[in-house]
N, C-alpha and C positions, 0 to 999 in steps of 0.2 A: 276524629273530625275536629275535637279541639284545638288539639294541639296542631293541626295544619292550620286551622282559621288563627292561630294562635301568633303561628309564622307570618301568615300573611299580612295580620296586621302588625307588627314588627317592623315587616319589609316595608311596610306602606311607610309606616312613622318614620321608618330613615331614609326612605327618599324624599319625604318632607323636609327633613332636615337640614339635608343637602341641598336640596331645593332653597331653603331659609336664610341658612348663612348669607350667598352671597349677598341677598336682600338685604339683611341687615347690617353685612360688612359696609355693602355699599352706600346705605341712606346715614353711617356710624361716620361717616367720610365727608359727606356733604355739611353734618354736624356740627362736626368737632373739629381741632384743630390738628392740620397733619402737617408733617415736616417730613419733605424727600431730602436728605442730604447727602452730599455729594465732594467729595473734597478733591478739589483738581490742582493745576500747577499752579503759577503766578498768574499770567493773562492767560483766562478764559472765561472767551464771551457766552452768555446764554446759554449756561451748561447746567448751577442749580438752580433751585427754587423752591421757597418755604411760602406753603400754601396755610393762611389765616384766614378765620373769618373775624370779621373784625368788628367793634361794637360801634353804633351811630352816635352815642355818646361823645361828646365834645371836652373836652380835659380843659381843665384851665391851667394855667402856665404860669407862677410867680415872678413878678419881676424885679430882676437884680438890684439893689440897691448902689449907690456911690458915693463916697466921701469926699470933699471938696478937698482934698489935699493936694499934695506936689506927689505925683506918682513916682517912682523910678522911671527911667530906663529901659525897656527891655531890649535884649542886645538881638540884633538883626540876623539874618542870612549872612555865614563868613563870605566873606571874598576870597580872591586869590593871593591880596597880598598880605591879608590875616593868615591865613594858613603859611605862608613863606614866612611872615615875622616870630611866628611860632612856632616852628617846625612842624607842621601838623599835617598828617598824612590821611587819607582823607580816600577814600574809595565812592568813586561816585557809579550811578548806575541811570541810565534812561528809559524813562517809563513814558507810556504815552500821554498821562492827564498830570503828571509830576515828576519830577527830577529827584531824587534822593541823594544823600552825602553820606557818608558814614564815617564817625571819628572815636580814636579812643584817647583822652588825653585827658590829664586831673584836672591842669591850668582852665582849657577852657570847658571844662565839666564846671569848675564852680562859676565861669563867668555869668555860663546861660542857664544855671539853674536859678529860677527863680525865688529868691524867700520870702514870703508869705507874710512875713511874719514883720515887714516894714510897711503891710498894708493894714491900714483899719478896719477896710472892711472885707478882709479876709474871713469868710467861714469854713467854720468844721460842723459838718452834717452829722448831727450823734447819730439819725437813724443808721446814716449808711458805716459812720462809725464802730457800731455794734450790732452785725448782723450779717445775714451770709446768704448770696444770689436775691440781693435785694439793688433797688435801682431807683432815681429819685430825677427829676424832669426840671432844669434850669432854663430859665430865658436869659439870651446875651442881650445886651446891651447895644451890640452890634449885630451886622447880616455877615454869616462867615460863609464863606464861598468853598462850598465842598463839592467839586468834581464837575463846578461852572456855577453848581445850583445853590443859591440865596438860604440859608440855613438860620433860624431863631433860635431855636429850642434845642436842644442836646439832653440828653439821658447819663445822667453819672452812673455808675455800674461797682457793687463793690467787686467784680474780676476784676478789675483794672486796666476798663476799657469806656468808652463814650458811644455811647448810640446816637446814629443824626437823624434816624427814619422820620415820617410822619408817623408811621403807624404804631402806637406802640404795643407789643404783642411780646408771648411767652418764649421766644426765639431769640432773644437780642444777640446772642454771638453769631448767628446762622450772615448777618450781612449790614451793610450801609453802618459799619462801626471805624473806630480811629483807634488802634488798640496800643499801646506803650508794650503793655505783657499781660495780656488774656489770660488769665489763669483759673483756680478754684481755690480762690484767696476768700478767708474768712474772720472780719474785723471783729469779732465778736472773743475770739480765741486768745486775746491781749486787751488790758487797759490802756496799753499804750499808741494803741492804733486807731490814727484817724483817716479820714478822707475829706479831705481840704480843698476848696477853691474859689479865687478871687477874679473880679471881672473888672479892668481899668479902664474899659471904654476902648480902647484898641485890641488888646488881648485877654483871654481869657484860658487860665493856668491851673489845671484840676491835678492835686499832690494826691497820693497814695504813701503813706507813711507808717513805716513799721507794721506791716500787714504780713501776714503768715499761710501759709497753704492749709485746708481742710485738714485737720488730723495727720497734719504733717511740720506740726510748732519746732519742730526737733530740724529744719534745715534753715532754719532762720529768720530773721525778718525783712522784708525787702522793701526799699524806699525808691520811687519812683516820680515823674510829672510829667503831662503833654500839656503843651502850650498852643494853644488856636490866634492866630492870627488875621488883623482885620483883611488881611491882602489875601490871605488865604493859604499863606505857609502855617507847617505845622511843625513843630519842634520837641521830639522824645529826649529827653535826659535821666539816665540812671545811674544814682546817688552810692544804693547798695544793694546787690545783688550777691545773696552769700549762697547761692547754689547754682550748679549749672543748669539753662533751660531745657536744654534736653534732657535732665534729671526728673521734670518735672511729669507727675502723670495727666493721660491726657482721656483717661478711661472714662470721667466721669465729668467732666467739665475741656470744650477743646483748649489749647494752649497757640496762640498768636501774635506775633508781635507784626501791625501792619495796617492797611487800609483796603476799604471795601463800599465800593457802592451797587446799588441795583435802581429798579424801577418797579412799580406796581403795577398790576394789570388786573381789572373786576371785569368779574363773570358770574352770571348768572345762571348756574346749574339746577335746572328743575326746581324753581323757584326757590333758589336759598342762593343769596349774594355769596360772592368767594372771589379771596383777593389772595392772588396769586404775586408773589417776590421773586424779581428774576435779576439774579446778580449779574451784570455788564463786564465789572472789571473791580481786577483786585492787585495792589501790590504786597508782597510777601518777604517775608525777611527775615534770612539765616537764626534762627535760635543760639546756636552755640559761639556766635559771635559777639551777644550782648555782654558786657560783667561792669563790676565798676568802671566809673567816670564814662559812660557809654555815650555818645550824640549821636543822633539819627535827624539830620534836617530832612522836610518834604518840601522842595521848592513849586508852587503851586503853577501848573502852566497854564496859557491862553485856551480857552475851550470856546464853542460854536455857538454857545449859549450863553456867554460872555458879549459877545456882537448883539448891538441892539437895531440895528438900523441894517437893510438891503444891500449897500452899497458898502461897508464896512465887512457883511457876513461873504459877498461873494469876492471881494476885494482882499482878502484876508492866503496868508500864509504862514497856517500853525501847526501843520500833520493833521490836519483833519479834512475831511471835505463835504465843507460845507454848505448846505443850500437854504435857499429862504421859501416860509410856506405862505402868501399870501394870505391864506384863508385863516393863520393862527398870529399872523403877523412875527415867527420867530424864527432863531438862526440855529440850526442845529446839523449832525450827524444821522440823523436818527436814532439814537441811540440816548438816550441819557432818562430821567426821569419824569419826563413829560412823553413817553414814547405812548403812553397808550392816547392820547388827544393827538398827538402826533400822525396816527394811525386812524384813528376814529374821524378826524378833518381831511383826510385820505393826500396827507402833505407828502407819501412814499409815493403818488402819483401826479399829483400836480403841485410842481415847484420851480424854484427860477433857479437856474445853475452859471447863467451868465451874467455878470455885471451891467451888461445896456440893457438886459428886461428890466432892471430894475425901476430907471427910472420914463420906461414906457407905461407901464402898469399902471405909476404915479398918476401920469396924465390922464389915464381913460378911468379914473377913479372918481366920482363925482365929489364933493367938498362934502356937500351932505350927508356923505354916508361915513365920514372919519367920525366918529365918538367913541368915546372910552369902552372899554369891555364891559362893563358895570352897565352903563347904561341901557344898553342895546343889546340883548343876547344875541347871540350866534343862533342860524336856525338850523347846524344840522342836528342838537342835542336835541332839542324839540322834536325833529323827525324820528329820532332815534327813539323818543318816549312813544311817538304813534302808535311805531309799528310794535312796540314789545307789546304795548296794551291790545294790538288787533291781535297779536300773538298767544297772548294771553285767554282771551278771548276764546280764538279757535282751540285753544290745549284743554278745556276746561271738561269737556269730556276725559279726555284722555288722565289726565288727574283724576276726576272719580275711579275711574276702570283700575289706574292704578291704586290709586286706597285700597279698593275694595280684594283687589290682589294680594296687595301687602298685608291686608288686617287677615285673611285668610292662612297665609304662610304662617305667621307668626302665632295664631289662634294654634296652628296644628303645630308650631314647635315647644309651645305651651304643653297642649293633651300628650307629646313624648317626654317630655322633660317630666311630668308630675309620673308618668306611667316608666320611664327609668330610675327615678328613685325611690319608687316602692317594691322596683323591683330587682335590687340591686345584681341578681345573678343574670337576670337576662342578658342579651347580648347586648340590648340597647341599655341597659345598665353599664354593662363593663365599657361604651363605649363614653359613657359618661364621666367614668371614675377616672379613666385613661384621660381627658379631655375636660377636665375639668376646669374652671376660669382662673384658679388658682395657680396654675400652671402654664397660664399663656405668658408669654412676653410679647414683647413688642420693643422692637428694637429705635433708639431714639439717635442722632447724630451731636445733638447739639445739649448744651444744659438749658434747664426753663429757666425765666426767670418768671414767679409765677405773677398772671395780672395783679393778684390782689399787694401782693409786695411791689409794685411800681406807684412810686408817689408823685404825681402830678405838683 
């Protein structure tokens, strides 16, 4: 008789458990922070997404200093008749939000590399200098126009890449990055490695200098810069490059040389905010083509979000097609980084797609109602608080019932867990020892870069 009542409770306890897990996988999820990664071609739209939950916390953001000097120079977009005076062969490629060039040549490798080192107020970040998947939060001086959208603040990275997000989170390579050469470079591994950069009021030029891969000193040191542009061109230059990029491993840190934007999107799952990153579009580019004297121009194109005005947005021919949202007053694809207001002002259903609504609309607009956004909120976010709160409201049962469910599950994976380790031969022991936490993985796509190592 015991040993049947013995079985049965056994059995009971691992269906409990079973029972348990999913509960707790699933409320470990709402949590914490989860990254689905996904690595596709060059252009694909709304394919990943790196889901953060994000802190309310407000970061403050240093701002760059300037030295009244005579700046240089920095040398432009080539033209056509630069590349024929030069002989410079020049591989170009068309992307939808950017034009790309590619050259390999020493002469104008040294023109457009920037030195540093004629500016005064050139800085070297010791932190990021001496240290490894660490990242540090710079204000320009200027608004840089990354993929249409108004960009202040940038994230230096010691991979050897630039985050533009708003959000800053434990994912920086997963998207909305500017990457020269992404890698699992660690400044810490040389005294001779800094990470450099200066902001002249037009452009702003972040160096990577004698920097080394992770436990991997022995391929050498690699010198690099990406240069931001007030127009919105971007300009990769590579100095020295004494390995090949396909050489490099991508096991533990990925490896990129390129551009990437997304858009955010908050949701509110069973009452825990969750911001979900959906990358839009990415340009990519060949590894085993980068080595010394490398150039990589991003020629910046006209975007939908660039048009500020009705008649300009529907008037316009730039590969995109554009419409204007009355209700948000802006010109877009739908698609870009305002897509979730975009969505939420329901501008994918009512918009003007012809140039003469635009200015009938004008007219039946009364004068009184034009004030700045600031002034006069918009009422459908208001509506939107209503109903989550009448929402909220009516759930409020259904929250307890759930508590009272989950504090149950988990009381009873409790009473199996203390009753399989006292009892190590039982079955629900072995299934223990088999399954133990020390054994789990969990498979990641991307490197962290952790919060507490990102410097505001």
């Amino acid at each position: 008789m015991a040993s049947r009542y013995g079985r049965a409770v056994r059995a009971a306890c691992i269906f409990l458990v079973f029972s348990a897990f999913p509960a707790l996988i699933f409320c470990s999820e709402l949590q914490g922070a989860i990254l689905s990664y996904y690595e596709p071609g060059v252009h694909h739209v709304l394919r990943r997404e790196v889901s953060v939950v994000q802190s309310t916390e407000t970061p403050a953001h240093p701002s760059s200093t300037q030295a009244s000097e005579s700046w240089p120079d920095y040398p432009g977009y080539p033209d056509n008749a630069t590349l024929t005076e030069n002989h410079l062969k020049e591989d170009v490629d068309h992307h939808k939000y950017y034009n790309s060039t590619f050259l390999i040549n020493e002469t104008a490798a040294k023109e457009f590399w920037i030195d540093l080192d004629h500016y005064k107020n050139a800085q070297i970040n010791p932190m990021l200098s001496d240290s490894h998947r660490r990242a540090a939060t710079v204000k320009l001086s200027f608004e840089f126009p990354f993929y249409g959208h108004l960009v202040r603040n940038v994230t230096v990275a010691t991979g050897g890449f630039l985050y533009t997000g708003d959000y800053v989170h434990a994912w920086l390579t997963a998207t909305q990055y500017i990457a020269p050469l992404m890698a699992n470079f660690d400044t810490s591994a040389s005294n001779e490695s800094f990470v450099k950069y200066v902001d002249n009021g037009t452009a702003f030029t972040v160096q990577w200098e004698n920097i080394h891969l992770k436990d991997r000193a022995e391929k050498g040191a690699f010198t690099f810069q990406v240069t931001l542009h007030k127009n919105g061109n971007i300009v990769f230059v590579y100095k020295n490059i004494p390995a090949k990029i396909t050489d490099i491993e991508d096991a533990h840190h990925p490896v990129k040389i390129g551009i990437s934007d997304a858009y955010v999107v908050d949701k509110n799952i069973f009452f825990v905010r969750k911001k979900t990153i959906y990358e839009y579009h990415r340009v990519q580019f060949t590894k085993n083509d980068v080595q010394n004297s490398t150039i990589i121009f991003l020629l910046a194109l006209p975007t939908c979000s660039t048009l500020k005005d009705c008649a300009s947005c529907l008037g316009s021919n730039i590969g995109f097609e554009c419409v204007w949202c009355p209700s948000t007053e802006r010109c877009s694809d739908g698609v870009d980084r305002s897509r979730q207001e975009w969505l939420a002002k329901e501008c994918h259903l009512a918009n003007q797609t012809k140039k003469d609504e635009c200015s009938a609309s004008e007219r039946r607009m009364p004068s009184s109602t034009v004030e700045p956004p600031y002034d006069l909120p918009p009422q459908a976010p208001a509506l939107e608080v209503r109903q989550e709160q009448e929402e909220q409201g009516s759930g409020g049962y259904f929250a307890v019932a759930f508590g009272v469910l989950l504090s149950v599950l988990v009381l009873s994976f409790v009473v199996w867990a203390v009753y399989a380790y006292f009892n190590p031969h039982s079955s629900s022991g072995q299934f223990l020892i088999r399954y133990r936490p020390n054994q789990w993985q969990w498979r990641r796509g991307e490197a962290r870069y952790m919060a507490a190592t990102i410097h505001m």
